[in-house]
N, C-alpha and C positions, 0 to 999 in steps of 0.2 A: 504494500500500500504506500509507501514511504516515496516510491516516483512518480507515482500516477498523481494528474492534476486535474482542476477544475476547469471548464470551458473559461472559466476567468483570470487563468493561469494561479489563483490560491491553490498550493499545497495541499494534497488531499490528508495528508495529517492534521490536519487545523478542522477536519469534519470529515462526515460521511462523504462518497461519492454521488454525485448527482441524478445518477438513474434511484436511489434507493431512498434520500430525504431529500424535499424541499427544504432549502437553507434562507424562507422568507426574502430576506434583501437583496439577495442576486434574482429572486424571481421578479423583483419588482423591475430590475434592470433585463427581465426577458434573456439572462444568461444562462440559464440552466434548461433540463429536460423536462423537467418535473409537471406534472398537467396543470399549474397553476400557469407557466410560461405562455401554455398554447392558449387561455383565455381571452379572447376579446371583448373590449368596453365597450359602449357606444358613447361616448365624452369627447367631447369638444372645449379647447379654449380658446373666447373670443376675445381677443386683446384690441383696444382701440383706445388709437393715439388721437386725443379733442385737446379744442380751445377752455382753455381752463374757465373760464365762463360760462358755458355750456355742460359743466360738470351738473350744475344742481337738475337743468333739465332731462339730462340723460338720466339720471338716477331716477328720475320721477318717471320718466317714459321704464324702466327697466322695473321698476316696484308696482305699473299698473301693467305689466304683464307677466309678475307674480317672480322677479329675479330680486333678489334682497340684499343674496351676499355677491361680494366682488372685492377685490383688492382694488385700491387708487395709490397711485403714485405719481409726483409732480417731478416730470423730466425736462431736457431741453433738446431742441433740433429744430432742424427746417428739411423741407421738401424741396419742389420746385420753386419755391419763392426763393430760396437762400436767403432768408432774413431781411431784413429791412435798412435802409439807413436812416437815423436818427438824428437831430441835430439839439446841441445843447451847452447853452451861451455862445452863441455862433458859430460853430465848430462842429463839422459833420462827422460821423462817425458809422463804424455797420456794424448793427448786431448778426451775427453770424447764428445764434443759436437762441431761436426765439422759447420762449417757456410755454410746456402744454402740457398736458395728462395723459397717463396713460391708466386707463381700467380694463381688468383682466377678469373674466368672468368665465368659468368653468361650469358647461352647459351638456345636458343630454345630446343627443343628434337632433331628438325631435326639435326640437326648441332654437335651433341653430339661426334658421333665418329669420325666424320672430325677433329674434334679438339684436340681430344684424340691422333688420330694416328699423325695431326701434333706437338704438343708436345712430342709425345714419339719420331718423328724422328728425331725431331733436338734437342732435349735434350741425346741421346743417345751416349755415351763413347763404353760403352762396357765391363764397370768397375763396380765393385762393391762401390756402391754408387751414380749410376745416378739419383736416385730418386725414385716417385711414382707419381699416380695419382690418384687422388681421385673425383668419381662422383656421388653428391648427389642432393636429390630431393628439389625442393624449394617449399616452400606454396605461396608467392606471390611475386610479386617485384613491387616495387611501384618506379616511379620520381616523386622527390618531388619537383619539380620545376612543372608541368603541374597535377598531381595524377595519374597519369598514370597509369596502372596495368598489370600483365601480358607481354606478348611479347611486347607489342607495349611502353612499359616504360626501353626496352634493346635500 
């Protein structure tokens, strides 16, 4: 047993081999054999980068279509505007990296584009710069208070 190793190169001294026990945390990382690995979620996260002003309406459009929790984070960047130039006591300047939000919401499949189109509607100016949105696929989501996995740990 002492050379045989793990699809994750850990040492099979340090546990069981992987056809015989689930080692939890590598299955989370989908490295191992074990039938929890072959599990598929249906979970989505919708990330989307808005005008920080637009944060309160977003969150109201996102609570009347029954989405509650979400992570917010205050980032900087620019798109295609590249930032603006600014002037200040006569003296022009460019901010390069304008201030905006990003909310990251972790969502069933079903629910994907309700949430989509309620983000784009109330995030929506009409200006160059309202944002994006971004939606990507999850491998798991786990509560770490009960181990929850899957939809039923949203």
């Amino acid at each position: 047993m002492g050379d045989e190793s793990w699809d994750d190169g850990v040492p099979a001294d340090k546990g069981v081999l992987n056809d015989a026990v689930c080692r939890g945390a590598v299955c989370f990382l989908r490295r191992c054999h074990c039938p929890c690995a072959t599990e598929v979620i249906a979970v989505k996260m919708v990330m989307a980068v808005i005008r920080p002003h637009k944060l309160a309406e977003v969150r109201q459009a996102l609570a009347q279509i029954g989405i509650v929790g979400m992570t917010v984070s205050e980032v900087r960047g620019h798109g295609r505007q590249r930032g603006q130039v600014e002037r200040y006591r006569g003296a022009e300047y460019v901010v390069d990296l304008l201030p905006k939000v990003k909310v990251e919401i972790a969502v069933p499949d079903a629910q994907v584009d309700e949430v989509v189109a309620a983000i784009v509607q109330s995030a929506r100016t009409g200006e160059i710069g309202d944002g994006k949105v971004f939606v990507l696929s999850l491998d798991d989501c786990i509560r770490v208070r009960t181990g929850d996995r899957g939809e039923e740990a949203l």
